[in-house]
C-alpha positions as CSV (number, residue, x, y, z in Angstrom):
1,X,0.0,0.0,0.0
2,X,1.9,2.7,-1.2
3,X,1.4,6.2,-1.0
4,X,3.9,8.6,-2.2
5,X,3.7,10.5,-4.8
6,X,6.1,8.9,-7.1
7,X,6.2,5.0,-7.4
8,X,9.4,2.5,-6.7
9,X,10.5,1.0,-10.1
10,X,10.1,-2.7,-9.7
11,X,13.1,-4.5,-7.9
12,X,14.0,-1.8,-5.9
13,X,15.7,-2.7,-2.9
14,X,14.3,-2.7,0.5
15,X,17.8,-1.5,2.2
16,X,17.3,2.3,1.9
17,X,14.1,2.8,3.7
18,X,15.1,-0.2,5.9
19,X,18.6,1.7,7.2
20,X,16.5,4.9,7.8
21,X,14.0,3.4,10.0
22,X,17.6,1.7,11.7
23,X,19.0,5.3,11.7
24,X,15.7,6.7,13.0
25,X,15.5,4.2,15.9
26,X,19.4,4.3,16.7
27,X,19.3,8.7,16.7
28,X,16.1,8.2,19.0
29,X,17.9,5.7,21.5
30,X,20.9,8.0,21.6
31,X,18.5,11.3,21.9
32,X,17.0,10.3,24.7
33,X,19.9,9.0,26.9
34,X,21.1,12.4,26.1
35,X,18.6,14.1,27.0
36,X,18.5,11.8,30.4
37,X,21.7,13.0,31.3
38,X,21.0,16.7,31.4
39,X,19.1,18.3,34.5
40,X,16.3,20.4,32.2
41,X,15.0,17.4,30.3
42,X,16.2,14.4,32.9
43,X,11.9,14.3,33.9
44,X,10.7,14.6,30.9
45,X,8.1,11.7,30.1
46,X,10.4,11.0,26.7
47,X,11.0,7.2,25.3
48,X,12.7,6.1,21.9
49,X,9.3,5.2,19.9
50,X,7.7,8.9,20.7
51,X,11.2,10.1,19.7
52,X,11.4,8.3,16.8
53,X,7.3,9.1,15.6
54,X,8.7,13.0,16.4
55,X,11.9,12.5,13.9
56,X,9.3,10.3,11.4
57,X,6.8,13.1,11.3
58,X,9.7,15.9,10.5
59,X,11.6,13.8,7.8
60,X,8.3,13.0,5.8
61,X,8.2,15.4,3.6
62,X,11.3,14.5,2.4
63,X,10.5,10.8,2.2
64,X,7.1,11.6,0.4
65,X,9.2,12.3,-3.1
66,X,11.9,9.8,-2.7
67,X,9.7,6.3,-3.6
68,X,13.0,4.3,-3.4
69,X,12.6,4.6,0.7
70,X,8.8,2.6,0.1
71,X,9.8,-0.8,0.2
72,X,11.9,-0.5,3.4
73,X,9.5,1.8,5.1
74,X,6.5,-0.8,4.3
75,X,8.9,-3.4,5.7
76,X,9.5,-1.7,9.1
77,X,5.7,-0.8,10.0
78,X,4.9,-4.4,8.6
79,X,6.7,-7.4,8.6
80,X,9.3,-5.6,11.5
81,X,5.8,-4.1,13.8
82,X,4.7,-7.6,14.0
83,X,7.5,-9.7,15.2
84,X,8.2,-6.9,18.0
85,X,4.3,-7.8,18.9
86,X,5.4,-11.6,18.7
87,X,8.0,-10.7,21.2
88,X,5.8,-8.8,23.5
89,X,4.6,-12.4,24.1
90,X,7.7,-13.2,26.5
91,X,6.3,-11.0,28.8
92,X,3.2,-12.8,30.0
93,X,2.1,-15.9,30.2
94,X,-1.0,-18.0,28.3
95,X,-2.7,-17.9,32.4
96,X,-2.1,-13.3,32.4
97,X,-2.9,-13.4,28.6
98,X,-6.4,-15.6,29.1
99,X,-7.1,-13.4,31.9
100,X,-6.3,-9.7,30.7
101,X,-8.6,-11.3,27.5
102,X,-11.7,-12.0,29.2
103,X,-11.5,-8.3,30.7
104,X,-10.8,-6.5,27.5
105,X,-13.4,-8.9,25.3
106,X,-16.4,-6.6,26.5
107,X,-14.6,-3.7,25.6
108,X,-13.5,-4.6,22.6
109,X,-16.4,-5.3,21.5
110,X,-18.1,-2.5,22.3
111,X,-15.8,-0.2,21.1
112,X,-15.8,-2.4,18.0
113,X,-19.8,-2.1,17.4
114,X,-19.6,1.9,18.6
115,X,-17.1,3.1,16.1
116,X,-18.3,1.4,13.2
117,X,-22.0,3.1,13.7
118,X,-20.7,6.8,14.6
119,X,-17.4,6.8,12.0
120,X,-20.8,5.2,9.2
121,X,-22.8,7.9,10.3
122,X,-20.7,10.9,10.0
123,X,-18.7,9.6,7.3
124,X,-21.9,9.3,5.1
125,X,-23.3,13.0,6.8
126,X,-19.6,14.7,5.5
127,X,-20.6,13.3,1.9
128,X,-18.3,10.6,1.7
129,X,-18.8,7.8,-0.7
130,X,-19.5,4.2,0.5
131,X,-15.9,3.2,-0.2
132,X,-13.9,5.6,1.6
133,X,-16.6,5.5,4.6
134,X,-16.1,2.1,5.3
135,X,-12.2,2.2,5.3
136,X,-12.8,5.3,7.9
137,X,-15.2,3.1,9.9
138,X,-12.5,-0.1,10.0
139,X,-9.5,1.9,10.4
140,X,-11.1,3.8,13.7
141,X,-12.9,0.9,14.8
142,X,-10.5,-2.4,14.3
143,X,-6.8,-1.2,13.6
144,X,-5.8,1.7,11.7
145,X,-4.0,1.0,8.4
146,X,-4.0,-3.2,8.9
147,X,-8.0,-2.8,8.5
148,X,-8.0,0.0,5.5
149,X,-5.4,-2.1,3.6
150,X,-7.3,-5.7,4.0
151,X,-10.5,-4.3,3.1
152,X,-9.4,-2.1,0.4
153,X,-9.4,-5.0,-2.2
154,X,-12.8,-5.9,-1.6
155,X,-14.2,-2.9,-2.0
156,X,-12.6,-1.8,-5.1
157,X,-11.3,1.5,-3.2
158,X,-9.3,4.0,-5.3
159,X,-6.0,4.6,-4.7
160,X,-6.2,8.1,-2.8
161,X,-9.3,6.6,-0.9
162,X,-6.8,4.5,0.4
163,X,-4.3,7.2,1.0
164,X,-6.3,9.5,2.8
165,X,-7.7,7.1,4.9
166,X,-4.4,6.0,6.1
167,X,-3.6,9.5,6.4
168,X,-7.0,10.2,8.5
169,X,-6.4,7.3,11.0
170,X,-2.4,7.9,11.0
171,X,-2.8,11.0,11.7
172,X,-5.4,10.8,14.6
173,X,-3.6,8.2,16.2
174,X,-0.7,9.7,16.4
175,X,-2.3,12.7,18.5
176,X,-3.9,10.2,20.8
177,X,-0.3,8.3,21.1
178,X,1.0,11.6,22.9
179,X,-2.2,13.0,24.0
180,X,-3.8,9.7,25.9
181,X,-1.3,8.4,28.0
182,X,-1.2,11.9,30.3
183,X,-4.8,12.6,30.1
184,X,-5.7,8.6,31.2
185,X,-2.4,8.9,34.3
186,X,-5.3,12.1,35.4
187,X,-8.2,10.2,34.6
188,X,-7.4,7.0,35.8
189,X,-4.3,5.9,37.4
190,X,-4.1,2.5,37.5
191,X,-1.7,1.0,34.4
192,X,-3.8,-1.9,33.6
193,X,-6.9,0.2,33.1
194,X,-4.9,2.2,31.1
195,X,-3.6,-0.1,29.1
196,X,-7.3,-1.3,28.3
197,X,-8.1,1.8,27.3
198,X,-5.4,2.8,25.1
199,X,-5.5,-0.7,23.4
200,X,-9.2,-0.2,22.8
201,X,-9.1,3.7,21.5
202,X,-5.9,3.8,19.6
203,X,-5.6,2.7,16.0
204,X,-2.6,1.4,14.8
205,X,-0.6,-1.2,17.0
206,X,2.5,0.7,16.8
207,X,0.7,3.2,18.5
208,X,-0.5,1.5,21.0
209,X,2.6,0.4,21.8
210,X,4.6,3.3,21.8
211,X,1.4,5.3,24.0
212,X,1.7,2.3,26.5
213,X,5.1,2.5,26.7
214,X,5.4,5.9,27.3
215,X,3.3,5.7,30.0
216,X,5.2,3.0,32.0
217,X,8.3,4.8,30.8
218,X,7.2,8.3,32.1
219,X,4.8,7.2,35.7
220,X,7.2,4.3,36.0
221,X,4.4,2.0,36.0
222,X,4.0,-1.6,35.3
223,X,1.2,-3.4,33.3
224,X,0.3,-0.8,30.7
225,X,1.9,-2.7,27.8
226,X,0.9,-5.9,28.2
227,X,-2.7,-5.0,28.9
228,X,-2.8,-2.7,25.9
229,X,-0.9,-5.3,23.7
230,X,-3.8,-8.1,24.6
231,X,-6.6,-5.2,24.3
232,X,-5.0,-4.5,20.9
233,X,-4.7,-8.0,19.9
234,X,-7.8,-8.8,20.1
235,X,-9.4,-6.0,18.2
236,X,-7.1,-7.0,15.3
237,X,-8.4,-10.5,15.5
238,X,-11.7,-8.9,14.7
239,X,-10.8,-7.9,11.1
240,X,-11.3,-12.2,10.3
241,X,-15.2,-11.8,11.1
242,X,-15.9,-8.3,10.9
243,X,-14.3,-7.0,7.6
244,X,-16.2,-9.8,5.6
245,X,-19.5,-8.8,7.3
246,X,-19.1,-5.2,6.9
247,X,-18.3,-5.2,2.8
248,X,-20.9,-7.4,2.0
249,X,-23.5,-5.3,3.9
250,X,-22.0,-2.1,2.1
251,X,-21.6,-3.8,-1.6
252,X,-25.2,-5.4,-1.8
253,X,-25.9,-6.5,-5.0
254,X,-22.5,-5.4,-6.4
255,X,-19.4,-6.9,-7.7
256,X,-16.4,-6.6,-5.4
257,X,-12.8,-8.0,-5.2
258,X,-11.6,-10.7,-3.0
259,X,-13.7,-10.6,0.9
260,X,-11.7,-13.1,2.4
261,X,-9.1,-11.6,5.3
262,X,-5.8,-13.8,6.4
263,X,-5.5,-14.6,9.3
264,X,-3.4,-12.3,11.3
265,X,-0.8,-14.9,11.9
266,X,1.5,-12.3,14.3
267,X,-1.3,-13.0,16.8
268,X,-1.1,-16.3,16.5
269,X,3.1,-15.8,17.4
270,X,1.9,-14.0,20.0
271,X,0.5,-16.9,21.7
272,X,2.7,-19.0,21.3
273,X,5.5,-17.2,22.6
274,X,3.6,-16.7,25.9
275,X,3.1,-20.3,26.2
276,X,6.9,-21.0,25.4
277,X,7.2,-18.3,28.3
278,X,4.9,-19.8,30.3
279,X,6.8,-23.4,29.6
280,X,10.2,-21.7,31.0
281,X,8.5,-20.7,33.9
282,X,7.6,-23.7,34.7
283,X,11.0,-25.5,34.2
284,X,13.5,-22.7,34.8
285,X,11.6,-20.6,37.6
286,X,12.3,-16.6,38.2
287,X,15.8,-17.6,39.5
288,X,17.1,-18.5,35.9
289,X,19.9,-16.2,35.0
290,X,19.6,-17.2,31.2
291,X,15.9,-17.0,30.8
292,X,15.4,-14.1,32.7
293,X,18.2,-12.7,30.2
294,X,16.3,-14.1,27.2
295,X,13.2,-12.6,28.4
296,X,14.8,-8.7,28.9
297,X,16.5,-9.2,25.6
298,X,13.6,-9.5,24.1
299,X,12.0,-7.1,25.2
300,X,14.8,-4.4,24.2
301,X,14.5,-5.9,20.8
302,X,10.7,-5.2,20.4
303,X,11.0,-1.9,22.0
304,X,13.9,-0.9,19.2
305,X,11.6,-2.5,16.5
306,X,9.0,-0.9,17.4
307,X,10.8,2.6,17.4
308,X,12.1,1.5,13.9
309,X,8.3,0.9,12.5
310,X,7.0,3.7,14.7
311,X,9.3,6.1,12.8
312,X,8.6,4.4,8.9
313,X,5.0,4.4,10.0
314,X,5.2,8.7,10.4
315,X,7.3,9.0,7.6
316,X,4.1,8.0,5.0
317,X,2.1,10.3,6.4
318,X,1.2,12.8,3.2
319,X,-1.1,15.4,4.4
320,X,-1.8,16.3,0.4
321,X,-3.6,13.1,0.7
322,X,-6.3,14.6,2.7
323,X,-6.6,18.0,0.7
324,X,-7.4,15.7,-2.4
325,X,-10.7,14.4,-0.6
326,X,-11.8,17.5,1.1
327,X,-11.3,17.7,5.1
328,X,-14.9,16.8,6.0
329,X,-14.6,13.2,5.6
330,X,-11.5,13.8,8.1
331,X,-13.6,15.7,10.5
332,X,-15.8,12.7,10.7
333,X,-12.9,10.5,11.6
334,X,-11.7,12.7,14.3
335,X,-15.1,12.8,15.9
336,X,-15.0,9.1,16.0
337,X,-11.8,8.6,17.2
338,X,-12.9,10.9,20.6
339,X,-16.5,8.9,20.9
340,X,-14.6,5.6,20.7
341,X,-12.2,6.8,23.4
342,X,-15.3,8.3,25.6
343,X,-16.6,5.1,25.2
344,X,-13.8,3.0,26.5
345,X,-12.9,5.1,29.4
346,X,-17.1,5.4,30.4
347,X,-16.8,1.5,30.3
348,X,-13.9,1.3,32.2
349,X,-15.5,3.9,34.6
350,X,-18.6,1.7,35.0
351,X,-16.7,-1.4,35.8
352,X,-14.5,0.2,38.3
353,X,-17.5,1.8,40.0
């Protein structure tokens, strides 16, 4: 899915993109040691993936006329964004994954069923066509550009349908990736709440992940991440059932592409990392020198690779995508994006109550 305005030649190689995501992660790494060191900016709630979205967001322009960075960039917030999920799966076991599930599965589905209805609604009210309001309603409601780019084909979307869809949900959740974690710290407190939350409201899973790590990083909490990983997780897995459902409700009586959706095998790492972690647990115990070593390295690997794909992800950002539709249909998505997060932290307020 590739949205710049000029297109790679076929065979290009994936390295350039690829090394600029590396150098992206590696300058936010060093950046905010640095910046650790010095007493002005030693509190600041700063972490290498918010860094790295910061030094994405600046450097796309540039990338947005240089299509030989495409192939590399789609490799880090693909192929790269998943396997640092996969990892994530060290962290927990199949016993704190089953149990952070059945707390989230309400949620998810609520939020689920809530911004599919309001981002249809006010998608259609701005004028949009059927095609671009359905990848609106999937991005907000499921998970950001994953969703637009597996329903695309079925629909028959347009190219800058596409592209400014990605741009509308990119854009958004990037705001709530530095916006939510503060406001939910005054709101809320509690990490695992929060984590719910921002794994429910927040659109792509990079995001997620860098707004749930910013918030352990900055409160020094524990639990956001893996709560807003399994949250996440399991609205992705809802693109197998839902994305079918939804284009064949919107394309009546029409001929469409392809409706079938993979299936999101990353989650499927996922698991099975937490059972292998739950399987060292249970022959190596807490008192394992190695495996508690395998189990930090790990995590510094997904949080680099996540940096890396958190930085390619705000480097396709074009904004001229969403002058070509108007800004109404944009407007819309915005609205959304606040109900569906009003509506996660209401639920979370009921249950708490």
């Amino acid at each position: 899915m590739d949205c710049t305005d000029g297109r790679p030649s076929p065979g290009t190689s994936v390295w350039p993109g690829l090394l600029v995501a590396l150098a992206l992660g590696l300058l936010a790494a060093a950046l905010v040691a640095m910046l650790a060191c010095l007493p002005l900016t030693a509190d600041l709630p700063l972490s290498m993936m918010m860094v790295a979205l910061l030094l994405g967001l600046v450097l796309s322009p540039v990338a947005s006329h240089r299509p030989r960075l495409s192939p590399g960039l789609e490799l880090a917030r693909g192929p790269l964004l998943k396997t640092a999920v996969i990892l994530i799966g060290l962290r927990l076991s199949l016993v704190e994954v089953g149990q952070l599930g059945l707390m989230a599965l309400p949620l998810v589905g609520l939020v689920i069923v809530a911004g599919l209805a309001v981002t249809l609604f006010l998608a259609r009210l701005s004028g949009a066509n059927r095609r671009l309001s359905v990848l609106l309603a999937v991005g907000t409601a499921i998970c950001g550009a994953s969703a637009i780019a597996a329903t695309a084909p079925a629909l028959n979307a347009r190219r800058e349908e596409i592209c400014y869809a990605v741009a509308c949900v990119t854009l958004v959740g990037l705001v709530a990736t530095v916006v939510y974690p503060a406001l939910l710290q005054i709101l809320v407190g509690d990490p695992s709440t929060i984590g719910l939350v921002l794994g429910a409201s927040i659109h792509d899973t990079a995001q997620v992940t860098a707004a749930a790590s910013l918030h352990e990083q900055a409160w020094a909490a524990e639990g956001t991440l893996v709560a807003a990983t399994v949250t996440k997780l399991l609205r992705n897995s809802a693109m197998i059932i839902v994305i079918p459902a939804l284009v064949w409700l919107a394309l009546r009586g029409e001929a469409s592409g392809n409706r079938s959706v993979p299936v999101p095998l990353f989650i499927v790492g996922f698991i099975a990392l937490s059972a292998l972690r739950t399987l060292g647990d249970a022959a190596w115990g807490g008192d394992s020198a190695p495996w508690q070593w395998l189990i930090a390295a790990a995590g510094n690997l997904s949080t680099f690779a996540f940096a890396m794909a958190l930085g390619a992800l705000a480097m396709t950002i074009r904004l001229a995508d969403l002058r070509r539709l108007g800004w109404k249909p944009a407007l819309a998505a915005v609205i959304s994006a606040l109900l569906v997060f009003l509506v996660a932290l209401a639920w979370v307020g009921m249950v708490r109550a």
